[in-house]
SERO-4910 file (N, C-alpha, C, O; in steps of 0.05 Angstrom, whole numbers):
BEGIN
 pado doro    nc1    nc2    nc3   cac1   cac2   cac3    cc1    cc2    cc3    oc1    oc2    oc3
  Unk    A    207    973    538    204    946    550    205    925    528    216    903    530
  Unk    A    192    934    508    194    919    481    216    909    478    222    885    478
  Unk    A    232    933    473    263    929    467    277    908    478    288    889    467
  Unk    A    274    918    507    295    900    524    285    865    525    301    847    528
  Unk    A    254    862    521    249    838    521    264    825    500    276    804    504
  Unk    A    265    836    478    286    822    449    299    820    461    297    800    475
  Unk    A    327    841    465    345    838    471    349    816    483    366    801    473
  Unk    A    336    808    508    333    784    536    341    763    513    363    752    510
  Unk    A    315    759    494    303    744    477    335    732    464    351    714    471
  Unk    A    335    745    450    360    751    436    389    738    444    404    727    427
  Unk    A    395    739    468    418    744    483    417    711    498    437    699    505
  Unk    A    383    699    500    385    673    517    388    660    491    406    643    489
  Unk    A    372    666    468    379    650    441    409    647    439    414    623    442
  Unk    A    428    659    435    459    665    440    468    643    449    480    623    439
  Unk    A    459    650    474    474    633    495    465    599    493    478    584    507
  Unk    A    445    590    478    437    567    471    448    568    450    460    546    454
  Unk    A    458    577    424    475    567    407    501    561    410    513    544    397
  Unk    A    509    577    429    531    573    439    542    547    459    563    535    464
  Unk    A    515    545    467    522    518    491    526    497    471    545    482    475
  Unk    A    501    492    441    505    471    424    525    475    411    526    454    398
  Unk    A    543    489    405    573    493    398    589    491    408    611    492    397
  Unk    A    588    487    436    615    487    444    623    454    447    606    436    448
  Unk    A    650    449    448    656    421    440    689    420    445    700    440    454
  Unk    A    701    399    441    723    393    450    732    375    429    716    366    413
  Unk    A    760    369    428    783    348    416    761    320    412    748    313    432
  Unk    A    757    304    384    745    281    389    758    267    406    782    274    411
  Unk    A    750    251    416    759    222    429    747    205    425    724    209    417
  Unk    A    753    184    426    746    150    425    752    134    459    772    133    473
  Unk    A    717    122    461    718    110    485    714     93    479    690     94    471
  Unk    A    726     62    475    720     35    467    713     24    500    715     36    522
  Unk    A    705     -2    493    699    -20    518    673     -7    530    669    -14    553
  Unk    A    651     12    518    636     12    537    615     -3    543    606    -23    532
  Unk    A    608      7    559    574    -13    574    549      2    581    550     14    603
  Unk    A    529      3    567    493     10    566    494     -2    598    504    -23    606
  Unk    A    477     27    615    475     26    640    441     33    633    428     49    619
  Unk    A    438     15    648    401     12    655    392     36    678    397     39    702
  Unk    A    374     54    654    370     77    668    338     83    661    333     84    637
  Unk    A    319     88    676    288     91    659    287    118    651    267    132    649
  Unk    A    308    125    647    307    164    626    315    150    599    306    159    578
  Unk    A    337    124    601    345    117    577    325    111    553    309     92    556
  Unk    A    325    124    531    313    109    502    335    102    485    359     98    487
  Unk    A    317    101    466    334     91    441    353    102    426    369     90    412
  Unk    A    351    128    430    370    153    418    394    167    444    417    177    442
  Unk    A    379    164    463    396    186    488    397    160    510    378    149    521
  Unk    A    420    157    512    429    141    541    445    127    560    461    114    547
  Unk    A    447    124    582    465    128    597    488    106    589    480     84    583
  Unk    A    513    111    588    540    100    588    557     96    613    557    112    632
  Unk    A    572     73    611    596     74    629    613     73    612    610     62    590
  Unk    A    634     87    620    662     89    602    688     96    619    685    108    640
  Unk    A    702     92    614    730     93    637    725     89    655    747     94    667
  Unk    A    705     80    678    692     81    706    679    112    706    674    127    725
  Unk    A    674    114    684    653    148    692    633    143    663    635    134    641
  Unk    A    612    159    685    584    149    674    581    179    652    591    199    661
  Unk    A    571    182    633    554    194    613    530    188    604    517    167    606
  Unk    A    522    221    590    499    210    582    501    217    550    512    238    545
  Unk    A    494    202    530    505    210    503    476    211    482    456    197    487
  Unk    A    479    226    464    459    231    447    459    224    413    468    243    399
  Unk    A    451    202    400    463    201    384    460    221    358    436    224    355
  Unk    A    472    234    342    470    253    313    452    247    303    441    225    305
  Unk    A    443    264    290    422    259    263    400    246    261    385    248    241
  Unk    A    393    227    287    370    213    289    353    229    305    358    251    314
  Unk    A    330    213    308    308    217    326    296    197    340    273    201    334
  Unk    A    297    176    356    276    157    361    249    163    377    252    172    400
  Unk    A    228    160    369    202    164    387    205    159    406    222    142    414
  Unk    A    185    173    424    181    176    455    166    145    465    150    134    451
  Unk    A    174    137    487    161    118    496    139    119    511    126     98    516
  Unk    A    130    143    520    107    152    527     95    180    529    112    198    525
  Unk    A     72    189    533     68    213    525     77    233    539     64    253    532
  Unk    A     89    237    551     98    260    574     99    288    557     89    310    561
  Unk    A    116    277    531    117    307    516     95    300    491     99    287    470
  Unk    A     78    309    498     57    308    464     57    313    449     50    300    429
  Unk    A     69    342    450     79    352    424    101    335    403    101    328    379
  Unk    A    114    332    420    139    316    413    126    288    396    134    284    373
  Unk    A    110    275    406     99    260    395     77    248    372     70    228    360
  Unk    A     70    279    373     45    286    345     57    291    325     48    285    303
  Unk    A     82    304    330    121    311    314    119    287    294    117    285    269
  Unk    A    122    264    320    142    238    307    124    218    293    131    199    280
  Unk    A     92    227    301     65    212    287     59    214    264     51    196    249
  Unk    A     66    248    259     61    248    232     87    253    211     88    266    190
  Unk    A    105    238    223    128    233    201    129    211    194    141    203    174
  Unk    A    121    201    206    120    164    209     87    166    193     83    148    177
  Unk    A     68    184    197     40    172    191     29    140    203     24    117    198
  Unk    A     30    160    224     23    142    248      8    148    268      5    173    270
  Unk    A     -8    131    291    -26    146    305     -8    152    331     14    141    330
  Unk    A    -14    167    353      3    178    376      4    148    392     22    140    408
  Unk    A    -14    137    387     -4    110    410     19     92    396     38     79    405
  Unk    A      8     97    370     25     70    351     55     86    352     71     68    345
  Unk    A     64    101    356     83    119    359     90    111    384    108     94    384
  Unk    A     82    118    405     93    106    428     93     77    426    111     69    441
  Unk    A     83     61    417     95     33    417    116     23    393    125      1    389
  Unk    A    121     46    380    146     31    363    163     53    380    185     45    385
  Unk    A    159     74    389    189     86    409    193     50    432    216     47    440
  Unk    A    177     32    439    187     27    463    200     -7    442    210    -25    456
  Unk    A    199    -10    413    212    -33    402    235    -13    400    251    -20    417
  Unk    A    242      7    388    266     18    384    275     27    415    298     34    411
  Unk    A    272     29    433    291     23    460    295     -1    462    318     -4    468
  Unk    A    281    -27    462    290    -56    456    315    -64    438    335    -77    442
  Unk    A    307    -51    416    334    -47    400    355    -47    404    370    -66    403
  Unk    A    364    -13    413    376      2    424    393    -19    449    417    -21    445
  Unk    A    384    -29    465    391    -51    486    399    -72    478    414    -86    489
  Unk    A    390    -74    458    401   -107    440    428    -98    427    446   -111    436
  Unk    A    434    -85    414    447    -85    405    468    -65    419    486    -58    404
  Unk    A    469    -54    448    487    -46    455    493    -64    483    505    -57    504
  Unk    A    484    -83    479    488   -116    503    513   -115    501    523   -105    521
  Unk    A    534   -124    477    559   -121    479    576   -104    481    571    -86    465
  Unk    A    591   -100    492    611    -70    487    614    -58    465    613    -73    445
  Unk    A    620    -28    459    621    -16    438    631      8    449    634     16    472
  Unk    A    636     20    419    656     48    413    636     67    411    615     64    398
  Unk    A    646     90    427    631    124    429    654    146    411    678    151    419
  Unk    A    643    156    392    662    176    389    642    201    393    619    205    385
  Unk    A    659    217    408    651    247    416    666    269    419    688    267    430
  Unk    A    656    291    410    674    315    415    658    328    435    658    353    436
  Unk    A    642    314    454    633    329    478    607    358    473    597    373    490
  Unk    A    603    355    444    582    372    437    556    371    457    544    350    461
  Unk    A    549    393    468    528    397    481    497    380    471    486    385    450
  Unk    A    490    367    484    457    353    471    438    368    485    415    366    477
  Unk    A    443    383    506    425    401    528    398    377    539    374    380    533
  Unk    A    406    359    551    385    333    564    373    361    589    374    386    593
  Unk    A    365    343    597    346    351    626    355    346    646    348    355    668
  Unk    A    375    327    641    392    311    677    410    329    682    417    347    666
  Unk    A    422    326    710    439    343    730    470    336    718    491    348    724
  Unk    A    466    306    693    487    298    690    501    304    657    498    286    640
  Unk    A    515    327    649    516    338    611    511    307    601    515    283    606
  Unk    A    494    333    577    487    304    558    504    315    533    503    338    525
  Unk    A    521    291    522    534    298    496    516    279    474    499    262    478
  Unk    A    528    296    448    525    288    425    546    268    412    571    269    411
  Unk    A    527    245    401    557    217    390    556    199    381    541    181    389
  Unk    A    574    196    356    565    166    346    571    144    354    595    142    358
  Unk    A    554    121    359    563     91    374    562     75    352    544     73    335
  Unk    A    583     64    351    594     44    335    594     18    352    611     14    370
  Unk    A    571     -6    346    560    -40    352    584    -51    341    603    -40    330
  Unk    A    577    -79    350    585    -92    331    576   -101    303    587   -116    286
  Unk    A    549    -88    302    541    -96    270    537    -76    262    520    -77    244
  Unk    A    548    -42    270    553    -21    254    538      2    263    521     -4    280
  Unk    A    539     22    257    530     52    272    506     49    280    488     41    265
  Unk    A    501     54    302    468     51    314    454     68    302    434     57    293
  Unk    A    456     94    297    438    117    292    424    103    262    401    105    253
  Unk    A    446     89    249    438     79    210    426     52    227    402     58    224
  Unk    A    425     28    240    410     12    245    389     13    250    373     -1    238
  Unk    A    380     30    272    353     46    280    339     57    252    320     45    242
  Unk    A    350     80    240    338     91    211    337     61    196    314     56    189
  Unk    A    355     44    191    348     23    174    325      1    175    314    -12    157
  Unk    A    321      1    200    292    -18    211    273     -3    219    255    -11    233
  Unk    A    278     28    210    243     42    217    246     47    237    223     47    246
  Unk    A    265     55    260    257     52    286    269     89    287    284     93    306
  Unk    A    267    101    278    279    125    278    276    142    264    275    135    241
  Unk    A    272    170    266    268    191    232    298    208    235    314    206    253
  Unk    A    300    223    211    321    235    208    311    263    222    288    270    220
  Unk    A    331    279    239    330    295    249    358    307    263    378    294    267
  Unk    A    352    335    270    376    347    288    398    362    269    415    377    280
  Unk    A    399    359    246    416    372    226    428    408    241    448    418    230
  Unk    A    417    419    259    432    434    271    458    430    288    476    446    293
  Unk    A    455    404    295    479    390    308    501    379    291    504    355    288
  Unk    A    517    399    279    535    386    256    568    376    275    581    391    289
  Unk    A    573    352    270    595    344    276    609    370    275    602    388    260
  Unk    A    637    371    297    654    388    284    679    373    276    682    349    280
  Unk    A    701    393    260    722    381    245    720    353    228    740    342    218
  Unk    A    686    343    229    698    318    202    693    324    174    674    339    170
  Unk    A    705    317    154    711    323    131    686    325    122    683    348    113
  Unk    A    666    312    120    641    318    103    615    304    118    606    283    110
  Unk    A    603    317    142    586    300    154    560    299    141    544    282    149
  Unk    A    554    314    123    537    313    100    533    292     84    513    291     70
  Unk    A    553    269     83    555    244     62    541    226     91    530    205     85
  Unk    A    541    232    114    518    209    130    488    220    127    468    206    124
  Unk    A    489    235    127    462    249    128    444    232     95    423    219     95
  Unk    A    459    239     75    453    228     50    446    196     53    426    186     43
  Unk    A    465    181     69    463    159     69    437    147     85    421    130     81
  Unk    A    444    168    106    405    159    125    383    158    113    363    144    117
  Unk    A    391    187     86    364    175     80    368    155     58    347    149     47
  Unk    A    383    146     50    386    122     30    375    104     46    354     94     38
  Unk    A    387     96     72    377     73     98    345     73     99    332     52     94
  Unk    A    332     98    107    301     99    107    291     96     82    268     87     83
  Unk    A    301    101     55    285    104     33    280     67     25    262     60      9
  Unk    A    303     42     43    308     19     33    287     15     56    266      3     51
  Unk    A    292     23     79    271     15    101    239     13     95    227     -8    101
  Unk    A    226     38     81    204     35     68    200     22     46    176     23     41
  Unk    A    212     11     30    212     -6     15    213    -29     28    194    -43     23
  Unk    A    230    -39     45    216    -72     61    193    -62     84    188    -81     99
  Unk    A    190    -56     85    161    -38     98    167    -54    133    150    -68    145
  Unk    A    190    -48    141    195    -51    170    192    -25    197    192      0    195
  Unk    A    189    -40    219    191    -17    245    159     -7    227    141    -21    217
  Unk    A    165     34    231    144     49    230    134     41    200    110     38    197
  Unk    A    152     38    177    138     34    156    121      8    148    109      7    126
  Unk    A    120     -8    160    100    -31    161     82    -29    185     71    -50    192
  Unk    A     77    -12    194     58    -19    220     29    -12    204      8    -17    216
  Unk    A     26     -1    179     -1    -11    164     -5    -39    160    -28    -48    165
  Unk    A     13    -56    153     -1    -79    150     12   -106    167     15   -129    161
  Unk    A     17    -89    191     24   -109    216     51   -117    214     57   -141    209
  Unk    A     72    -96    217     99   -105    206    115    -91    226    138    -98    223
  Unk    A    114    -80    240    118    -65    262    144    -74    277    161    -57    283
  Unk    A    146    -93    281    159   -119    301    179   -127    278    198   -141    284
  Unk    A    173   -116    244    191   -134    226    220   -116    233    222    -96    246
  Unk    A    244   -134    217    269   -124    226    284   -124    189    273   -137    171
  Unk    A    308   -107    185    322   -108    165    336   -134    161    357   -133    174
  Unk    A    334   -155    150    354   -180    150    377   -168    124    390   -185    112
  Unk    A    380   -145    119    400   -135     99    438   -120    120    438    -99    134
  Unk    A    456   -133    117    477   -125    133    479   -101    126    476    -95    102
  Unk    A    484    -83    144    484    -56    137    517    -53    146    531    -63    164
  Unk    A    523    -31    120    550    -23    120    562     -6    143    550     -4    165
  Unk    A    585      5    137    599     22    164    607      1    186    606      9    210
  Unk    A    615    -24    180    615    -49    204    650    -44    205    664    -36    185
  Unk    A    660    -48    228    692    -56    228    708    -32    241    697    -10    244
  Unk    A    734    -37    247    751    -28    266    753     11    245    752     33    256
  Unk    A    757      6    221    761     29    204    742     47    186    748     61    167
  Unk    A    712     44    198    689     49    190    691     83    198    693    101    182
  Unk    A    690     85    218    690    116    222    708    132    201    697    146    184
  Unk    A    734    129    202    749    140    183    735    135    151    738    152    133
  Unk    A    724    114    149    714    111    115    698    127    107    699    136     84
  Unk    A    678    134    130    657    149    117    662    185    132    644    201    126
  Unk    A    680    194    145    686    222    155    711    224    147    718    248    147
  Unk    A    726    211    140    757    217    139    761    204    111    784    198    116
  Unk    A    757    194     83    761    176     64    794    181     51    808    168     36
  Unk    A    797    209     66    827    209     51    842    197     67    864    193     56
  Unk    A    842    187     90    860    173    114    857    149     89    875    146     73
  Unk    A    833    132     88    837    112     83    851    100     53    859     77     48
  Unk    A    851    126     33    858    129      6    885    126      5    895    114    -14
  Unk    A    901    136     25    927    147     38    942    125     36    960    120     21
  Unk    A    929    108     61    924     81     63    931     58     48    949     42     53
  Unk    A    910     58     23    906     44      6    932     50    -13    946     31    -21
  Unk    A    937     75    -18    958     75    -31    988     72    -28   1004     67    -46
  Unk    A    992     75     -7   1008     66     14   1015     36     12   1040     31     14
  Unk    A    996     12      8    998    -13     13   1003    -14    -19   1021    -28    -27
  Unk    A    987      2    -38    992     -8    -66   1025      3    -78   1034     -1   -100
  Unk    A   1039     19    -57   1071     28    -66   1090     10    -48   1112     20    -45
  Unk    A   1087    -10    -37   1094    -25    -14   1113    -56    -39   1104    -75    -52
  Unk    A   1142    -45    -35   1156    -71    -45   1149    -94    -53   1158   -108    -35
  Unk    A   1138   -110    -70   1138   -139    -63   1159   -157    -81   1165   -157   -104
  Unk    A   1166   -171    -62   1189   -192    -81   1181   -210   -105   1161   -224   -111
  Unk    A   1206   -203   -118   1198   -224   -149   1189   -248   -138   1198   -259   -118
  Unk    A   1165   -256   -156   1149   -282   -161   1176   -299   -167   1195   -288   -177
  Unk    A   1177   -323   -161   1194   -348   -177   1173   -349   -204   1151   -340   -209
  Unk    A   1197   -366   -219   1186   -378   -247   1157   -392   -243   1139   -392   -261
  Unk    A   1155   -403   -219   1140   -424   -225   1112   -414   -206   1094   -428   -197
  Unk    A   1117   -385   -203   1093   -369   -185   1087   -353   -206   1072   -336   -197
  Unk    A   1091   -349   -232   1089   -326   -245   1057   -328   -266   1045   -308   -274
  Unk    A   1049   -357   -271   1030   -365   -276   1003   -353   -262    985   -344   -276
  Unk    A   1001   -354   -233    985   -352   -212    987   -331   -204    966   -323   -193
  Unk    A   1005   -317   -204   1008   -294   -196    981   -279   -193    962   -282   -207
  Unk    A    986   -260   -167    954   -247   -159    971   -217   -172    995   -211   -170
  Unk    A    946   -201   -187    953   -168   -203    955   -160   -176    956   -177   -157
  Unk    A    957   -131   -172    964   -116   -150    938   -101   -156    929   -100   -179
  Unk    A    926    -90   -135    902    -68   -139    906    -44   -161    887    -37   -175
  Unk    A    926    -34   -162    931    -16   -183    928    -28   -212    919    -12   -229
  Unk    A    937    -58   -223    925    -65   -238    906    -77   -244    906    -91   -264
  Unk    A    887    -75   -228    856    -81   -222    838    -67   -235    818    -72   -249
  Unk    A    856    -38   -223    839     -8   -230    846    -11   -260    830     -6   -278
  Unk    A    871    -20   -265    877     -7   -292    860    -25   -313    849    -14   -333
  Unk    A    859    -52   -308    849    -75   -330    819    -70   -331    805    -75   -350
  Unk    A    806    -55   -298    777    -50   -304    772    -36   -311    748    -38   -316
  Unk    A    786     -5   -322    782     14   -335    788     12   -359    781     32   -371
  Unk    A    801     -7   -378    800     -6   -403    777    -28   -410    766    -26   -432
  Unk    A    768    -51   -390    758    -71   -399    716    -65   -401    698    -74   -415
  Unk    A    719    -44   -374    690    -30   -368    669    -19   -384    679     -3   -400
  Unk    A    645    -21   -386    636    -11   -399    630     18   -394    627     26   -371
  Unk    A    628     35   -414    617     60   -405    590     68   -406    586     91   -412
  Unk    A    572     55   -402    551     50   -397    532     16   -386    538     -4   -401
  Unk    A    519     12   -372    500     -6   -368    472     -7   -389    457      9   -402
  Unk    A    475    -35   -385    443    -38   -405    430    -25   -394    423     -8   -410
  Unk    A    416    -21   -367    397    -11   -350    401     14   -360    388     28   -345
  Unk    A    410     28   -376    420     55   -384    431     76   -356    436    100   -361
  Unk    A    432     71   -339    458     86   -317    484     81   -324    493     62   -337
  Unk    A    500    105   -313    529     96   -328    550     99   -303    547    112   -283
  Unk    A    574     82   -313    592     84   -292    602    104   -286    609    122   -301
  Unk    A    603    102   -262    612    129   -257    654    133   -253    670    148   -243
  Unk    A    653    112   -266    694    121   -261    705    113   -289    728    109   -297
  Unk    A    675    112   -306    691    104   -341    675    121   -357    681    123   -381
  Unk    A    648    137   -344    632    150   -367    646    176   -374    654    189   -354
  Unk    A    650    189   -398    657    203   -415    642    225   -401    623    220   -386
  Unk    A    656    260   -407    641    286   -397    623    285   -415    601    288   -403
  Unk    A    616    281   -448    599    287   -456    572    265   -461    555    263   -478
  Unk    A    578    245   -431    555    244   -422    547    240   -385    528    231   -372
  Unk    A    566    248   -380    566    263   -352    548    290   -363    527    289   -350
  Unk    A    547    305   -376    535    339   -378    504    327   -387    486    343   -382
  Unk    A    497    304   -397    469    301   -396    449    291   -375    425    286   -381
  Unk    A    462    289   -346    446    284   -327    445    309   -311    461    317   -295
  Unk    A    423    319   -319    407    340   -298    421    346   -269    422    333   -248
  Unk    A    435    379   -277    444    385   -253    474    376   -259    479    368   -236
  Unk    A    486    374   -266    518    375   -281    517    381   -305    504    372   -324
  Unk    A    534    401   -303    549    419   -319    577    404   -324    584    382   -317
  Unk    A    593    428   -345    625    422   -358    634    418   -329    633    395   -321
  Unk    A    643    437   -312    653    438   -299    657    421   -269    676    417   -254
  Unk    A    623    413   -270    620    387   -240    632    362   -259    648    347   -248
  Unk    A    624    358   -293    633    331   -297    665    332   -299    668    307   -301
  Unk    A    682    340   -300    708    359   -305    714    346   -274    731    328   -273
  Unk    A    702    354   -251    710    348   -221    705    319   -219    720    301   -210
  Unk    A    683    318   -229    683    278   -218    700    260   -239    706    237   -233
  Unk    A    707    270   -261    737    261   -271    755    261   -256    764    240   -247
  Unk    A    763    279   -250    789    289   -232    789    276   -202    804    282   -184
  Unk    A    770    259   -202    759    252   -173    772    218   -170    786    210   -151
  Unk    A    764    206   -190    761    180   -202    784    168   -197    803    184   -203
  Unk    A    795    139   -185    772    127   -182    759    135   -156    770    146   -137
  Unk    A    722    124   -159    707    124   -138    708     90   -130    708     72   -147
  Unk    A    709     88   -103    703     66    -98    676     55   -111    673     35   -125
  Unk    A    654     74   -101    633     58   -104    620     94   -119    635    114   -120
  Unk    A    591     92   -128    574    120   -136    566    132   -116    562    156   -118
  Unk    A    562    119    -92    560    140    -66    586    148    -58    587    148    -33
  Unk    A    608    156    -68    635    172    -63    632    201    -82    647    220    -82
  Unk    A    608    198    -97    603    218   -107    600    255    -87    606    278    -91
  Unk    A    586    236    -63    585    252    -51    611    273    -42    604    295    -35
  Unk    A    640    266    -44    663    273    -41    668    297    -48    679    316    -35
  Unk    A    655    296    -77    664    316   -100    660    344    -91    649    343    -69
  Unk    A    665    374   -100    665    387    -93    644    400   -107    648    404   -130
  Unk    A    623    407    -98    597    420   -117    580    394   -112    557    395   -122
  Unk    A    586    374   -100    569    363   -102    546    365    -77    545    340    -76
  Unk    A    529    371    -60    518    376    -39    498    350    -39    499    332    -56
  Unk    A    477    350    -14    462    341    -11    445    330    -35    442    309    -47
  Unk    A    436    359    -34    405    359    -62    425    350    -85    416    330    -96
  Unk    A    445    359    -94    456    352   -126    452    319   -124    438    304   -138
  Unk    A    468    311   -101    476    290    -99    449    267   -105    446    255   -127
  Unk    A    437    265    -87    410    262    -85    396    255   -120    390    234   -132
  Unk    A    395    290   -127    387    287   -157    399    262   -182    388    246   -196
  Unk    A    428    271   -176    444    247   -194    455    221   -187    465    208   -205
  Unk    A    454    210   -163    462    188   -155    445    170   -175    457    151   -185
  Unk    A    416    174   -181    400    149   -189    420    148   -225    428    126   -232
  Unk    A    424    163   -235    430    165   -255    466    140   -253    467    127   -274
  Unk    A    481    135   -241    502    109   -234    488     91   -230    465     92   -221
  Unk    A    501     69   -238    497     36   -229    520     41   -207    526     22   -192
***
């Protein structure tokens, strides 16, 4: 009887990994519209999209419960936040305020239809919503209104869904530092908001941060693109082309900052190999990598993971 109870055990576990795996072709639903629903929070909620309704769940976040129904759930999100169970339910019900504010205007769903397993009669998917002032799941994490969570739910087919994850917590680590949402509700800040523009804004944001070689492609593409001779009397004024941008800032750059961090697309391997956690061979890759747009493209590199990343990012300006 033992046995077969595993087995049971076993076999419904299965069939729940399987339901959170199964998934479909992404798509992109622009134009939609936040449908007023009282199941809706801040993280999970109802959509119209083509004239058909969904229910969507966003990645990687978590927003608190608005009331106690599930307790557990909420002693969860109290003590990540270090917070009490009521004060928890009252910043879950500013981050559904949020959540509503900022999905007032229409906005973009991307989904591959990944299972979220909701409670309604109606599938709940997994998905990122793209505002107009930039990914909800990082706005929420950026004003405290959210913890990081769900890392079993990995995007499928995007290039590195690991470089958002890094960035959330870059978003919360800046959030507790202006001590907004959950991290100010010690000294009455609860209600405070991020006045800092948060990145990932615009028509080509998705692709920048899951796809970076589309946009590299791109970029290079526009920098091999004809342009007609300057006249004599344009040659003064003349604007460089991005390629000699890169080139005049790489001989003109320093290879190091006073702050003693060093650049990361001019510093030398033999002092790439003195920051903890790179070796010949990772500094060898982030050569070969270069240019980075910015030191969070580090994440790109190959060997570079979560934790490495994490470890050496502080070490770039």
């Amino acid at each position: 009887m033992i046995a077969r109870a595993t087995l049971l055990s076993a076999a419904a576990w299965l069939l729940c990994i399987a339901a959170v795996e199964a998934r479909e072709p992404w798509i992109v639903m622009k134009d939609c519209r936040l449908m007023r629903n009282e199941s809706s929070d801040a993280d999970s909620f109802h959509v119209m999209a083509d004239g058909k309704e969904f229910i969507f769940r966003l990645y990687f976040v978590d927003a608190p419960e608005t009331d106690t129904s599930f307790d557990d759930r909420v002693k969860e999100q109290a003590k990540y936040f270090n917070l009490k169970p009521e004060q928890t339910v009252t910043l879950g019900t500013y981050a559904k305020r949020f959540t509503r504010e900022k999905l007032a205007p229409p906005f973009t769903v991307r989904t591959c239809k990944q299972d979220a397993m909701g409670r309604s009669k109606l599938p709940r998917y997994y998905a990122f919503v793209e505002t107009a002032e930039g990914d909800l799941a990082e706005l929420l994490v950026a004003n405290g209104l959210a913890r990081l969570h769900g890392t079993a739910a990995k995007p499928a087919g995007l290039r590195s869904p690991e470089r958002e994850w890094v960035k959330l917590r870059r978003l919360e680590r800046e959030a507790k530092q202006m001590k907004v949402g959950a991290w100010g509700a010690p000294i009455g800040r609860m209600a405070a908001r991020s006045a800092k523009p948060q990145p990932k804004t615009g028509p080509n944001s998705f692709d920048q941060f899951f796809h970076p070689e589309r946009v590299a492609a791109a970029s290079t593409a526009e920098d091999q693109e004809p342009t007609p001779a300057p006249s004599a009397s344009a040659l003064p004024t003349a604007s460089p082309s991005a390629t000699a941008v890169r080139a005049i800032a790489q001989l003109t750059a320093p290879d190091q900052a006073k702050d003693g961090k060093l650049d990361v697309n001019h510093a030398p391997a033999e002092e790439l190999v003195k920051i903890p956690g790179v070796g010949p061979v990772l500094a060898q890759r982030i050569i070969a990598g270069r240019p980075f747009e910015t030191a969070d493209r580090l994440i790109d590199v190959k060997g570079i993971g979560p934790k490495t990343y994490e470890q050496i990012r502080p070490h770039f300006h």
